[in-house]
C-alpha positions as CSV (number, residue, x, y, z in Angstrom):
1,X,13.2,-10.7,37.1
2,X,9.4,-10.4,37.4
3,X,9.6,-7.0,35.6
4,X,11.7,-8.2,32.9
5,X,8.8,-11.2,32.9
6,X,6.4,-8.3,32.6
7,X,7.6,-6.5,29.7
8,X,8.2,-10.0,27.8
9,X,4.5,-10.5,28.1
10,X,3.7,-7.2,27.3
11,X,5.5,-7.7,24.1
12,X,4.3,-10.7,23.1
13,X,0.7,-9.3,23.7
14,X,1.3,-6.1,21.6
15,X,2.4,-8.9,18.5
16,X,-1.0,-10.9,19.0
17,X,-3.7,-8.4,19.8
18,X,-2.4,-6.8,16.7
19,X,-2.6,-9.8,14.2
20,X,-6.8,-9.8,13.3
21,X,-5.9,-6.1,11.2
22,X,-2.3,-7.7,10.4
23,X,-0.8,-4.6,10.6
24,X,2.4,-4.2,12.9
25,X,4.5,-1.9,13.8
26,X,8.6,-2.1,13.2
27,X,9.8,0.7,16.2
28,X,13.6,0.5,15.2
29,X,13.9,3.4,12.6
30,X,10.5,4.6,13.2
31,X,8.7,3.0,10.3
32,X,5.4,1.5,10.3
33,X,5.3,-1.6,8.8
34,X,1.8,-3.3,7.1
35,X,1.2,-6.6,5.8
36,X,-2.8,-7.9,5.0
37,X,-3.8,-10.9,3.3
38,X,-6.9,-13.2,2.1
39,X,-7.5,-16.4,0.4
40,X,-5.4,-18.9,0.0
41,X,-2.2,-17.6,-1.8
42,X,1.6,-18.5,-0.5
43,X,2.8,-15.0,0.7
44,X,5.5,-14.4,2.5
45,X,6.9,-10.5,3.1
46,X,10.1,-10.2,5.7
47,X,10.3,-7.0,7.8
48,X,13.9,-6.0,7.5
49,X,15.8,-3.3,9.0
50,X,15.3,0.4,8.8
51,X,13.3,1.0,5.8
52,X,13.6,-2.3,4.4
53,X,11.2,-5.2,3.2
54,X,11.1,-8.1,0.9
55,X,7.8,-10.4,-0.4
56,X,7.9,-13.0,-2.3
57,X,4.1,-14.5,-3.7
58,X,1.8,-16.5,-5.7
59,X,-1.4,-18.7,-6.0
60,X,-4.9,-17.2,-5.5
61,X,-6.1,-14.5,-3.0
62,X,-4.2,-11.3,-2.7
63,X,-1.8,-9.2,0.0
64,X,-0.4,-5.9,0.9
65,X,2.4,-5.3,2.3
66,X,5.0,-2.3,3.1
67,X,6.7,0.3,5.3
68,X,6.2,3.8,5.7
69,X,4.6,5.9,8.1
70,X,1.6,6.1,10.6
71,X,-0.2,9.2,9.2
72,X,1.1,10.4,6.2
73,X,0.0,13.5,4.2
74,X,2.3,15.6,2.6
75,X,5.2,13.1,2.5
76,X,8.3,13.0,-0.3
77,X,8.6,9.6,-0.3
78,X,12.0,8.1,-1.5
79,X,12.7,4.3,-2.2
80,X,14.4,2.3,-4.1
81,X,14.7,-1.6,-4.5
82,X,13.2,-4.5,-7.2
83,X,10.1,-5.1,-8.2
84,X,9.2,-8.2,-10.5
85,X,5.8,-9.3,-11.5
86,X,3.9,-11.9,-13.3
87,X,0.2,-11.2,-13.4
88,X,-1.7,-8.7,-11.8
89,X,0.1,-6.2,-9.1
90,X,0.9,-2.9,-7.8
91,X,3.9,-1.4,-6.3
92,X,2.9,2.1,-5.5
93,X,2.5,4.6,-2.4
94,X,-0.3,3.5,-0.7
95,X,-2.5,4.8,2.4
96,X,-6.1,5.5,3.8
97,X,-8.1,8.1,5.0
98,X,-10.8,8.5,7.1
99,X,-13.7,10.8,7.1
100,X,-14.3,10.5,4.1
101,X,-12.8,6.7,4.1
102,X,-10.5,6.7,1.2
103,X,-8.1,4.4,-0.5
104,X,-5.6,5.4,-2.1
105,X,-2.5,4.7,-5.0
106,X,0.1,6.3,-6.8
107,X,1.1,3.6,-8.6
108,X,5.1,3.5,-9.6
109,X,4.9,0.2,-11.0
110,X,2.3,-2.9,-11.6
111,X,2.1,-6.0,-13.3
112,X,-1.3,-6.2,-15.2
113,X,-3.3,-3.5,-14.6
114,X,-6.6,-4.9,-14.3
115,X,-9.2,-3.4,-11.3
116,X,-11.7,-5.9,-10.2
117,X,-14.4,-2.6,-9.9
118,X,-14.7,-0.1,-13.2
119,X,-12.2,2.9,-13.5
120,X,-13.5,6.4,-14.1
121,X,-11.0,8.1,-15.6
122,X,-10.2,11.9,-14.2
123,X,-7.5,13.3,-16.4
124,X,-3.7,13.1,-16.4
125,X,-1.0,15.3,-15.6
126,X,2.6,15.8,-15.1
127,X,5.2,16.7,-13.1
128,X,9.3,16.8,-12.7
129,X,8.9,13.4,-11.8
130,X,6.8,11.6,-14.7
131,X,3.4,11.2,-16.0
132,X,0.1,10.0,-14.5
133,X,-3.4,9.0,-15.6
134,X,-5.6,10.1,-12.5
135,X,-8.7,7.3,-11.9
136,X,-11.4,7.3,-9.2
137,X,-13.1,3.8,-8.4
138,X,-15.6,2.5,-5.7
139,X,-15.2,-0.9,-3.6
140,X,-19.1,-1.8,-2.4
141,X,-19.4,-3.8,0.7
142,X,-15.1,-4.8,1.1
143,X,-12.3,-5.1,3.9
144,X,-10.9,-1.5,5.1
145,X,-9.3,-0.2,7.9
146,X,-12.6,0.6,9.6
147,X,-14.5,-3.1,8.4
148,X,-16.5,-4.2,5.8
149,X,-17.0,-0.3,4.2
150,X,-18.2,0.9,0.7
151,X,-15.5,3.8,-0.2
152,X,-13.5,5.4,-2.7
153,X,-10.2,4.6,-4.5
154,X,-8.6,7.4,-5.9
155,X,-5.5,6.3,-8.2
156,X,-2.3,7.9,-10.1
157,X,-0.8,5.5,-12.1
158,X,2.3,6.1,-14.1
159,X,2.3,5.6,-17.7
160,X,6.4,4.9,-17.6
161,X,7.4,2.3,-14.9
162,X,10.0,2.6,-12.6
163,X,11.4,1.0,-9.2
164,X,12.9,3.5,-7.9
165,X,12.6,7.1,-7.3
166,X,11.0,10.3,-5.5
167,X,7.3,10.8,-5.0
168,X,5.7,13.8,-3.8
169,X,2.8,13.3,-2.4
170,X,1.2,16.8,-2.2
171,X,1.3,17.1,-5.9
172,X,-0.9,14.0,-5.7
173,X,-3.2,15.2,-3.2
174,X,-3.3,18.8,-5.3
175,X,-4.3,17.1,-8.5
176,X,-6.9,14.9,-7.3
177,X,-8.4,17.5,-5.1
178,X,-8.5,19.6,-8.7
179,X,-10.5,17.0,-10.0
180,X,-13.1,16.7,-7.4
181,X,-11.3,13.9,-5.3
182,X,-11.2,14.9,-1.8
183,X,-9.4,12.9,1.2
184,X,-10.0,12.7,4.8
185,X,-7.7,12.7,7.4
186,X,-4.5,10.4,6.8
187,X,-4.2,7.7,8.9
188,X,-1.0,5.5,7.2
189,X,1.0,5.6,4.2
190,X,3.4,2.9,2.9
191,X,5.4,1.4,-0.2
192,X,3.0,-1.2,-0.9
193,X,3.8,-4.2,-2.9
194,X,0.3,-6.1,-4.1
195,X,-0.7,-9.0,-5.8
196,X,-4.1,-10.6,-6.2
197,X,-6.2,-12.8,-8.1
198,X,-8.2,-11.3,-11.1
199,X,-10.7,-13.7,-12.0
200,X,-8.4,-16.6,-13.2
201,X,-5.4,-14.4,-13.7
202,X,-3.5,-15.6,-10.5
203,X,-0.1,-13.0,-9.8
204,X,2.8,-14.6,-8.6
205,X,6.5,-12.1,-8.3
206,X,9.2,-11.2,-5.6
207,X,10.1,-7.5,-4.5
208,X,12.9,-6.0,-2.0
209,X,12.1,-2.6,-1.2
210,X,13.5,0.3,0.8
211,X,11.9,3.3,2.1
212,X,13.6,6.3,3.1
C-alpha cells in the first residue's frame, strides 16, 4: 500500500512540476506530447491515444499544441487528420534547437499567413512531396524553450495545402542549410496546430490530428 501511495505521488508530481513549460509527456506509444499557451484565448487540445490529438480554439492570445518526438532530426514524419481554420494559424512540423536556439516550421497547412516579425525570403524548392517557399525570421526578446530568448525562425511553407501526408525532414534541414540556415542540436519535434492573435485578426478553428 505505501509503495502504491508512493508512485501515485510521484505521478501526480511528474504532471505538476511539468506544467510552468506546459509541455507533457504521453508514455503510451512513445510520443511526446506539447501544448503552450498565452493570453486569454479559449483553447482546449485533448491528448488521445497513440499518435492522436484534437484542439479546438478561439478568442485572443495564441497556443501550440501536438505530438511527436523528444529530439527529432532526420524524421519522415507521417499524419493524417483535419485541419480547419479561420484567421491566422499553422498546422506544420514544428521543433527547436539549441545551440544555435532555433525555431522552426514546415508548414503543411495555415489559415492566414501573417508573421507578427518581417519574413526574409530564402528561395524555394521542390521535392516528390510538393513545393515550398523557404523564409528566415527573428523573434527579439520572446518565450522559448530556454526563456525569454532573441532567435531565429527558419520556415518552409507550402504553396499547395494539404492535411495529410509524408514529410521528410532531412530534405528540410538540407535546403535550409543550402541557404545559410543552420540548426543546432534538436531537442523536440511535433505536428503542431497554432493559432494566435495578429493584431485584431483573432483565429478561432478545430483540428484532429494523428502522427505516425
Amino acid at each position: 500500500m505505501f509503495s502504491l501511495l508512493v508512485w501515485v505521488l510521484v505521478c501526480v508530481f511528474q504532471v505538476v512540476a511539468s506544467a510552468p513549460t506546459n509541455d507533457l509527456v504521453k508514455r503510451q506509444g512513445g510520443f511526446y506530447y506539447s501544448f503552450w499557451s498565452e493570453g486569454g484565448g479559449n483553447f482546449r487540445c485533448t491528448n488521445g491515444a497513440g499518435g492522436q490529438y484534437s484542439c479546438t480554439w478561439s478568442g485572443n492570445g495564441g497556443f501550440v499544441a501536438g505530438k511527436g518526438w523528444r529530439g527529432g532530426g532526420n524524421r519522415v514524419v507521417k499524419y493524417s487528420g483535419t485541419y480547419e481554420p479561420k484567421g491566422p494559424g499553422y498546422l506544420a512540423v514544428y521543433g527547436w534547437t539549441r545551440n544555435p536556439l532555433i525555431e522552426y516550421y514546415v508548414v503543411e497547412s495555415h489559415g492566414d499567413l501573417a508573421a507578427n516579425e518581417p519574413w526574409t525570403s530564402k528561395g524555394n524548392f521542390t521535392s516528390e512531396e510538393g513545393t515550398y517557399e523557404i523564409y528566415q525570421s527573428q523573434r527579439v526578446n520572446k518565450p522559448s524553450i530556454e526563456g525569454t530568448r532573441t532567435f531565429y525562425q527558419f520556415w518552409s511553407v507550402r504553396t499547395e495545402k494539404r492535411v495529410g501526408g509524408t514529410v521528410t525532414m532531412k530534405t528540410h534541414f538540407d535546403q535550409w542549410a543550402k541557404a545559410g540556415m543552420k540548426l543546432g542540436n534538436h531537442d523536440y519535434m511535433i505536428l503542431a496546430t497554432e493559432g494566435f492573435t495578429n493584431g485584431k485578426n483573432t483565429g478561432s478553428g478545430t483540428s484532429s490530428i494523428t502522427v505516425s
